[in-house]
Structure formats: C-alpha cells, structure tokens
DRENZAFI-502032 format. One record per atom (N, C-alpha, C): residue number from 1; residue in three letters; chain; atom name; z, y, x. Coordinates in Angstrom, 3 decimals, always signed. Last residue first. Layout:
{site NUM,"Ala","A","CA",{Z,Y,X}},
...
This chain:
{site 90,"Unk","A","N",{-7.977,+13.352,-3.281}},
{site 90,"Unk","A","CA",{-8.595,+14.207,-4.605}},
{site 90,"Unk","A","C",{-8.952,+15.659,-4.341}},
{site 89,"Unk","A","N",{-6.626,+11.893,-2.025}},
{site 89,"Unk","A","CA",{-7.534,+12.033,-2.118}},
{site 89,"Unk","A","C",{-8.360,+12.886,-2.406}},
{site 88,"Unk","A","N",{-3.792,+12.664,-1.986}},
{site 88,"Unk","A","CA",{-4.411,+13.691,-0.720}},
{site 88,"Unk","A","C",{-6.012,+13.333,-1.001}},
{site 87,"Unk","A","N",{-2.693,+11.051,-3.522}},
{site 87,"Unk","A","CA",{-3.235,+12.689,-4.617}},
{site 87,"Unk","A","C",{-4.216,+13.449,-3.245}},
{site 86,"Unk","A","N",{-2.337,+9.445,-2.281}},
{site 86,"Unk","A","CA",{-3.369,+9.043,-3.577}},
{site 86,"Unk","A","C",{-3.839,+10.310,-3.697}},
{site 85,"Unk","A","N",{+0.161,+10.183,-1.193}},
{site 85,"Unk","A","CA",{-0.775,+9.616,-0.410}},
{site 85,"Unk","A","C",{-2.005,+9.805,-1.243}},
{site 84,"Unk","A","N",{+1.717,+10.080,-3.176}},
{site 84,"Unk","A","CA",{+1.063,+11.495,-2.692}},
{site 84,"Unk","A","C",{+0.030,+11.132,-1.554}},
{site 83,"Unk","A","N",{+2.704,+7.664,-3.686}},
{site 83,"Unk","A","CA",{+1.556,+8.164,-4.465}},
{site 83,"Unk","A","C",{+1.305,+9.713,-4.312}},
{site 82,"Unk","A","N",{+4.350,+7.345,-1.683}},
{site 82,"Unk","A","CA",{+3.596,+6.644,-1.725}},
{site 82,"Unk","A","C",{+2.754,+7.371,-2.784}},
{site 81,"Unk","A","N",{+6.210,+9.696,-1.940}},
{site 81,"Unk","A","CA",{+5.738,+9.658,-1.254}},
{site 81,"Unk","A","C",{+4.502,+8.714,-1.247}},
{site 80,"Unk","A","N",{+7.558,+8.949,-4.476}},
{site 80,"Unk","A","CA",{+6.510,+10.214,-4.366}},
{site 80,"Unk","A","C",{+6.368,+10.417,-3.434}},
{site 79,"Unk","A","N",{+8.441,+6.581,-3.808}},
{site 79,"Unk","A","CA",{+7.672,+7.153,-4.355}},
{site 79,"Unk","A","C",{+6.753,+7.691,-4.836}},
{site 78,"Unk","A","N",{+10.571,+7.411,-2.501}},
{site 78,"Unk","A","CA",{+9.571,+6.727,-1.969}},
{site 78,"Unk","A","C",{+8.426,+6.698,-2.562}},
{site 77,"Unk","A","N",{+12.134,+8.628,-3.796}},
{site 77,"Unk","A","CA",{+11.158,+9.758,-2.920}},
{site 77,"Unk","A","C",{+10.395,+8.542,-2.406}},
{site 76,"Unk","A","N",{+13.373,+6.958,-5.466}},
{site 76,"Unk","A","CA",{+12.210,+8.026,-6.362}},
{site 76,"Unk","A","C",{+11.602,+8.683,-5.069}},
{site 75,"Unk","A","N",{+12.300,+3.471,-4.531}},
{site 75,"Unk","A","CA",{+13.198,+4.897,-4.578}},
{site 75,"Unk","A","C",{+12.429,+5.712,-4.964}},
{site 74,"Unk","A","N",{+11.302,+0.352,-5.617}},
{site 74,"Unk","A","CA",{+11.606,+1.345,-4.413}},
{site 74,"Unk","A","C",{+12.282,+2.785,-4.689}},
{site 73,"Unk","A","N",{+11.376,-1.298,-7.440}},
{site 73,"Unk","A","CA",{+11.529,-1.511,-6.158}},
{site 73,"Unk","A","C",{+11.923,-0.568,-4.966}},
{site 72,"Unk","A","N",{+10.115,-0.368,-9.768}},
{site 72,"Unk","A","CA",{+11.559,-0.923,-9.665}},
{site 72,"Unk","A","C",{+12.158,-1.273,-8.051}},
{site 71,"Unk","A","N",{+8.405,+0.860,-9.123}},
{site 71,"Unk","A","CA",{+9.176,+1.943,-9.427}},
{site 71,"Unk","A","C",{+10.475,+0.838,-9.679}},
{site 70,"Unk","A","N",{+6.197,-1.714,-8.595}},
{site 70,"Unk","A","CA",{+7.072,-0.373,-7.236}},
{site 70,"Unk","A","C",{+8.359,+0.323,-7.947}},
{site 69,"Unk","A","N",{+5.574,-1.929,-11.247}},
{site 69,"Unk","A","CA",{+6.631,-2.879,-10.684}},
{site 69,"Unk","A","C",{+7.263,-2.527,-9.514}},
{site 68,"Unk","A","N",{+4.642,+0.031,-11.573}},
{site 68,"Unk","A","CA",{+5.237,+0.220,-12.652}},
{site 68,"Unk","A","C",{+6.132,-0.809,-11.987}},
{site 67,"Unk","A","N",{+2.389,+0.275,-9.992}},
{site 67,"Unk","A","CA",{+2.844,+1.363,-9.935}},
{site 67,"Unk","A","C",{+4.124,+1.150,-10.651}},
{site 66,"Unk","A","N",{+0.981,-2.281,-11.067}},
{site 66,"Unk","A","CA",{+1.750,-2.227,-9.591}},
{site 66,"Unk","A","C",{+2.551,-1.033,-9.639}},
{site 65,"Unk","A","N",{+0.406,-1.260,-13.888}},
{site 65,"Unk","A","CA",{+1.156,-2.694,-13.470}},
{site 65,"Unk","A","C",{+1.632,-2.381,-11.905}},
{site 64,"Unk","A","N",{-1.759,+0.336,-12.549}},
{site 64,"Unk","A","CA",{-0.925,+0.989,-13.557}},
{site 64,"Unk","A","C",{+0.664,-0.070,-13.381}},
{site 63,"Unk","A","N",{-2.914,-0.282,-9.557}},
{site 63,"Unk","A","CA",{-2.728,-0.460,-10.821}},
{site 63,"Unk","A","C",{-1.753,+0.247,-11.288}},
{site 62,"Unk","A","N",{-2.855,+1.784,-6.708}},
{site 62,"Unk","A","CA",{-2.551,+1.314,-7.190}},
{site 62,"Unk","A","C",{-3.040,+1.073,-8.589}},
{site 61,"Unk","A","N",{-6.228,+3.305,-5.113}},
{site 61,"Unk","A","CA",{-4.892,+3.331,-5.921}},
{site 61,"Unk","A","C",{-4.557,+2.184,-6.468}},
{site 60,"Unk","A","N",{-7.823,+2.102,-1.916}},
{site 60,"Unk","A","CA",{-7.623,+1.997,-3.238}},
{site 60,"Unk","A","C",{-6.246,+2.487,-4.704}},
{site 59,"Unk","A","N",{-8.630,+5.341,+0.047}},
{site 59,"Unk","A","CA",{-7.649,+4.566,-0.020}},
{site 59,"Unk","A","C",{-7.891,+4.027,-1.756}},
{site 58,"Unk","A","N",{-11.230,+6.323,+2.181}},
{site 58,"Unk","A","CA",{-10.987,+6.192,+0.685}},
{site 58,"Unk","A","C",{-9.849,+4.855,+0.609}},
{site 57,"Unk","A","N",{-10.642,+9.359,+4.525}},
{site 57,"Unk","A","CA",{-11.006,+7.879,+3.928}},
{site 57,"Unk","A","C",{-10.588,+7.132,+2.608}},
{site 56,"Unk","A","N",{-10.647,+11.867,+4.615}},
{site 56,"Unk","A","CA",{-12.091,+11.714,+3.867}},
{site 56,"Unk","A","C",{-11.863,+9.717,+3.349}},
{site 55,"Unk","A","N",{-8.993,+12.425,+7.000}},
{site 55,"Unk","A","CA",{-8.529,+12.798,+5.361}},
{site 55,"Unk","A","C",{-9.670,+11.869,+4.371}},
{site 54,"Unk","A","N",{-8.677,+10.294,+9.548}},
{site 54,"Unk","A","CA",{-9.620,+11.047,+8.738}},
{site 54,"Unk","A","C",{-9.330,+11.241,+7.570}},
{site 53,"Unk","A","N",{-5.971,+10.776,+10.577}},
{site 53,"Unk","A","CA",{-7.217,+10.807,+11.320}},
{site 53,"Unk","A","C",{-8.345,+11.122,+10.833}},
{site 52,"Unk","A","N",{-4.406,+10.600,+8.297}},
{site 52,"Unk","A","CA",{-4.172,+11.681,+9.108}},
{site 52,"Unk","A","C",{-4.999,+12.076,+10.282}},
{site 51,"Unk","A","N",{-5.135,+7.963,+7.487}},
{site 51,"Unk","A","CA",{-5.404,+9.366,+6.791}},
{site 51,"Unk","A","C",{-5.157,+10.379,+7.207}},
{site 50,"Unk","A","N",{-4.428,+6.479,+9.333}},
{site 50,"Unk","A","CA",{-5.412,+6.457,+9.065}},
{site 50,"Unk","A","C",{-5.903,+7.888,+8.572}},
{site 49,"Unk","A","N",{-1.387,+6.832,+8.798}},
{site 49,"Unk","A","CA",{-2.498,+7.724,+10.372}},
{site 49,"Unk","A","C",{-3.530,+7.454,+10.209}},
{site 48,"Unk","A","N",{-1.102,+5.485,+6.932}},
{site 48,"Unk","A","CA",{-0.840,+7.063,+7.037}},
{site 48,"Unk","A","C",{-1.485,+7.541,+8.154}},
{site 47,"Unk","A","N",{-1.961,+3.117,+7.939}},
{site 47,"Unk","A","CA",{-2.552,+3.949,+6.667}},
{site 47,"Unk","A","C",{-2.417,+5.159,+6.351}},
{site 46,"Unk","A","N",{+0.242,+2.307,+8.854}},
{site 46,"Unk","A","CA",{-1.437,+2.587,+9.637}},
{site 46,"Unk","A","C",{-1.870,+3.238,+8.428}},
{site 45,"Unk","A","N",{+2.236,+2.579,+6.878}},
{site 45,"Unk","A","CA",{+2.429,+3.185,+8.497}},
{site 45,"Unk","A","C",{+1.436,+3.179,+9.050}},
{site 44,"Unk","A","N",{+1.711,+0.427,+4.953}},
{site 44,"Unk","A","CA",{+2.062,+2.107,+4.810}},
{site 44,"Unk","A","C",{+1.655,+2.739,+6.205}},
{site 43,"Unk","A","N",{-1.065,-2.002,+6.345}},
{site 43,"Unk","A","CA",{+0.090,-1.108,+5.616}},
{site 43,"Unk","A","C",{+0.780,+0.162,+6.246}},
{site 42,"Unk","A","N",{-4.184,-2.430,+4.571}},
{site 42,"Unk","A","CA",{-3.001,-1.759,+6.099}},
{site 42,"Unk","A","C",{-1.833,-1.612,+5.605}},
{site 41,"Unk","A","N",{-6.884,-3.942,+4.810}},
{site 41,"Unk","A","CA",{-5.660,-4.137,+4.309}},
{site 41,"Unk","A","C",{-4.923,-3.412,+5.099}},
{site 40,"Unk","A","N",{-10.840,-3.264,+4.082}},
{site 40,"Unk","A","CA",{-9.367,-3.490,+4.948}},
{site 40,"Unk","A","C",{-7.985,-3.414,+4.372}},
{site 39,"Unk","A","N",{-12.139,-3.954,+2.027}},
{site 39,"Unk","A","CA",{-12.564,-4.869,+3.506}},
{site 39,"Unk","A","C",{-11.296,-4.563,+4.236}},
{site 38,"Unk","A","N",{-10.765,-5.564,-0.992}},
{site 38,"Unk","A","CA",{-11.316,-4.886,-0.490}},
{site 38,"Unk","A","C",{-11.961,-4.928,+1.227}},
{site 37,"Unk","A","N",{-10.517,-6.182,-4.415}},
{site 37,"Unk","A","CA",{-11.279,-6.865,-2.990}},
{site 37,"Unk","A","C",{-11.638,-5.836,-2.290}},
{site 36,"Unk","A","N",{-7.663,-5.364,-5.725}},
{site 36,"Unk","A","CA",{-9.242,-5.338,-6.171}},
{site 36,"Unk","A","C",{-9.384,-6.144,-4.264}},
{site 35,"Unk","A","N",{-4.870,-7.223,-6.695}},
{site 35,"Unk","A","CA",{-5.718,-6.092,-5.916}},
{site 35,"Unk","A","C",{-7.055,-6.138,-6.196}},
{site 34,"Unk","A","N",{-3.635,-8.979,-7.965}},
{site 34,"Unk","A","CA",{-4.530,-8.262,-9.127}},
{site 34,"Unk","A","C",{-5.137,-7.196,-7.912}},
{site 33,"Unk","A","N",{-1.629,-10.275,-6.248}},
{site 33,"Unk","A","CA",{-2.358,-11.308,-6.607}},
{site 33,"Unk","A","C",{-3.912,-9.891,-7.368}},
{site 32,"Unk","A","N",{-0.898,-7.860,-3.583}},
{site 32,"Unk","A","CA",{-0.787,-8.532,-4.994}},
{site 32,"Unk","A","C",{-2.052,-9.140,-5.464}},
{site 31,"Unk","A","N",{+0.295,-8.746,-0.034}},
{site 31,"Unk","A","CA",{-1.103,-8.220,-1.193}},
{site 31,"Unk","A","C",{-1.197,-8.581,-2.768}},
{site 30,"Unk","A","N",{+2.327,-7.740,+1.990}},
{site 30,"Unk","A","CA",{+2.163,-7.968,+0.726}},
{site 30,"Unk","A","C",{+1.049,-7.672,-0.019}},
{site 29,"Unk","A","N",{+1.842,-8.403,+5.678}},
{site 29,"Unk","A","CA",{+1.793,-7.337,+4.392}},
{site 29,"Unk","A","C",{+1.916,-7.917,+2.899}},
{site 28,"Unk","A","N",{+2.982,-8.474,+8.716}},
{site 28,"Unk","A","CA",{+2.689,-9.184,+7.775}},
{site 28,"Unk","A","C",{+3.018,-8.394,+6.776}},
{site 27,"Unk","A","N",{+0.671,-6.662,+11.360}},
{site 27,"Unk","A","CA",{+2.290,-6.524,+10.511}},
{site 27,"Unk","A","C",{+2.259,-7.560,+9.571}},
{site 26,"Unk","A","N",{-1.582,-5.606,+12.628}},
{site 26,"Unk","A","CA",{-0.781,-7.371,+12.297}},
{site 26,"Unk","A","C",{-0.042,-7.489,+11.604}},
{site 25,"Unk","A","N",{-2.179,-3.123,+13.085}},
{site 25,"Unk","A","CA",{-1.154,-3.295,+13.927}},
{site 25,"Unk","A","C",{-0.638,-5.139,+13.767}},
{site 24,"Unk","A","N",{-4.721,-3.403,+10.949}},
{site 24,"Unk","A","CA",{-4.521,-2.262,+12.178}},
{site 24,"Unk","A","C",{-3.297,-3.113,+13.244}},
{site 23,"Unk","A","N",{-4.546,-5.128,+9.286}},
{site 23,"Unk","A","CA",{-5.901,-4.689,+9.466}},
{site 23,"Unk","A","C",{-5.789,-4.205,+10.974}},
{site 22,"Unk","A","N",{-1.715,-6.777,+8.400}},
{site 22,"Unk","A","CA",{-2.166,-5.327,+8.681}},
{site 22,"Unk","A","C",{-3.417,-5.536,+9.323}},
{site 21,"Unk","A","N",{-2.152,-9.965,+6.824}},
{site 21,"Unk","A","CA",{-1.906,-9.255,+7.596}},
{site 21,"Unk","A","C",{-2.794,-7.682,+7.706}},
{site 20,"Unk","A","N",{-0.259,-11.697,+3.689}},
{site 20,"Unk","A","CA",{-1.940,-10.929,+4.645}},
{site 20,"Unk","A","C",{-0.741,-10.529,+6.213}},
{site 19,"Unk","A","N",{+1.082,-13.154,+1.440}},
{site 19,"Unk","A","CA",{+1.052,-12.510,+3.168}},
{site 19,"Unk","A","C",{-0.547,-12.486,+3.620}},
{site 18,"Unk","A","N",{+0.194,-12.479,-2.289}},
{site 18,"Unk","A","CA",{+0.512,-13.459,-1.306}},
{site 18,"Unk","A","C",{+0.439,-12.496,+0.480}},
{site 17,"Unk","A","N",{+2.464,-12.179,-5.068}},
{site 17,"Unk","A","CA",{+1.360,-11.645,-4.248}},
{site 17,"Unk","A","C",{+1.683,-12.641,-2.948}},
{site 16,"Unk","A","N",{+3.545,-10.882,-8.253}},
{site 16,"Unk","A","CA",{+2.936,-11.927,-7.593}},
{site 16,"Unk","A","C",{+1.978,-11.453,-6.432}},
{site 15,"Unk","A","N",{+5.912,-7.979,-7.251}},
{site 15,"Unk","A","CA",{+4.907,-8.546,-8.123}},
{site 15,"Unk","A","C",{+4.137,-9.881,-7.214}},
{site 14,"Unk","A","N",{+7.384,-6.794,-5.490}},
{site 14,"Unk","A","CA",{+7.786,-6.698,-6.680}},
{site 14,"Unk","A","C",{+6.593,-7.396,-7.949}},
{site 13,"Unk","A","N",{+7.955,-9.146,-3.075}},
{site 13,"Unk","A","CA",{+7.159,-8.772,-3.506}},
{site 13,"Unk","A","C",{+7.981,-8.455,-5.198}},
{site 12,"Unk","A","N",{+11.204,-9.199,-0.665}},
{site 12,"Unk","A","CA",{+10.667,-9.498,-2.588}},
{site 12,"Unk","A","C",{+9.487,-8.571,-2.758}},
{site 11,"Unk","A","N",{+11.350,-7.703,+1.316}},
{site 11,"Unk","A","CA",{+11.056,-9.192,+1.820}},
{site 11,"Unk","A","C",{+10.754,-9.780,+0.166}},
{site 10,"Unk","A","N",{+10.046,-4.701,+2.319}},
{site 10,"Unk","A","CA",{+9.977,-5.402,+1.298}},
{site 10,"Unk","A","C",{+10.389,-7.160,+1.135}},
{site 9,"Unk","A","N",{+9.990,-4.386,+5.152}},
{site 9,"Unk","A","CA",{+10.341,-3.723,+4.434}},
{site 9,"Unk","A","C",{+10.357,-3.547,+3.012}},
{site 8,"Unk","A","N",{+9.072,-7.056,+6.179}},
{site 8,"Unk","A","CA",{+10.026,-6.168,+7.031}},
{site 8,"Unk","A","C",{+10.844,-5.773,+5.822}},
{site 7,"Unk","A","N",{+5.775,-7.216,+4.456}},
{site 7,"Unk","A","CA",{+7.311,-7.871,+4.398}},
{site 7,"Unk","A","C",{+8.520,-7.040,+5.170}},
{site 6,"Unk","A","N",{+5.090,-3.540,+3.538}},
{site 6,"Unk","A","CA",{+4.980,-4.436,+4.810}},
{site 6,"Unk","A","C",{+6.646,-5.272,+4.019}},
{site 5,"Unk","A","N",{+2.421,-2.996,+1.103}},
{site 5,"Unk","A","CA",{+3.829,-2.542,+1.664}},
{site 5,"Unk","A","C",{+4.025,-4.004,+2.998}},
{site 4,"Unk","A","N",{-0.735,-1.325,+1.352}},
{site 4,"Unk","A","CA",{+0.373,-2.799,+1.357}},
{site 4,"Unk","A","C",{+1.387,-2.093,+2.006}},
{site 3,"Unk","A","N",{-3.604,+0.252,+0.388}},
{site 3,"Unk","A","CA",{-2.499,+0.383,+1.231}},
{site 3,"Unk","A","C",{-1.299,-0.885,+0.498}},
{site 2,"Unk","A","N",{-6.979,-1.137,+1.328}},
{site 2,"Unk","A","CA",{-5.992,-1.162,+0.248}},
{site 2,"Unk","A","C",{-4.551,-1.185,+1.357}},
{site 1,"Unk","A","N",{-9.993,+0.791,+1.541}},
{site 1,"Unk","A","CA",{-8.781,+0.405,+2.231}},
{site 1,"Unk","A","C",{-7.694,+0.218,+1.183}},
C-alpha cells in the first residue's frame, strides 16, 4: 500500500507527480513520479484506518528524496506524524 497525500490538502505536489485516485474513498491523490509500483494507493485518512484495522498491513515508506521534499511542505508535527505511521511497522 502506498500512502499519498490528498490534492485538497496539498494542491503543489512537493515533487513531480501525477492524480491518482484513493483506492478506498476516490479522493484525488498525489503519486510521485519515483513511487515504487504498488496494488493500492490511499491516502493519509484511509490509510490510517487501514492500519488501525489491521496493524500487520504493509505500508510502502517514503524515499529518502520524498521525505526530504515533504519536509518542505509540510509541518514538523506533520511530520512526525506521517512517518510514525512507518515506525508502527516495525
């Protein structure tokens, strides 16, 4: 599962990327051009209940590059919210 930030709430991809849609709810999502291939796309908000339904599901982490173009984009608790998501893998 690759987690996407939702247009709404991003209308500047912080990196080349093209509109998908949410897997789960439709939402129109940001997918960066360098994602890996994956089968589902969600963003933040299904993805958190995804994981809150089943801990066990395997979310893709960000690139080093995406992680680095978010931190211009978004806020320090956003953040560390978005990449605590990652750590619930582990």
């Amino acid at each position: 599962m690759l987690l996407c930030t939702r247009v709404a709430d991003m209308p500047i991809p912080p990196t080349l990327s093209v509109i998908k849609h949410c897997g789960q709810c439709g939402e129109r999502i940001w997918v960066a051009h360098s994602s890996p291939p994956v089968d589902r796309m969600l963003c933040m908000a299904c993805a958190t209940q995804a994981m809150d339904v089943d801990p066990d599901v395997e979310v893709e982490p960000p690139s080093a590059q995406q992680v680095a173009d978010l931190e211009r984009w978004l806020t320090p608790e956003e953040m560390r919210e978005l990449l605590g998501w990652f750590g619930k893998q582990r």
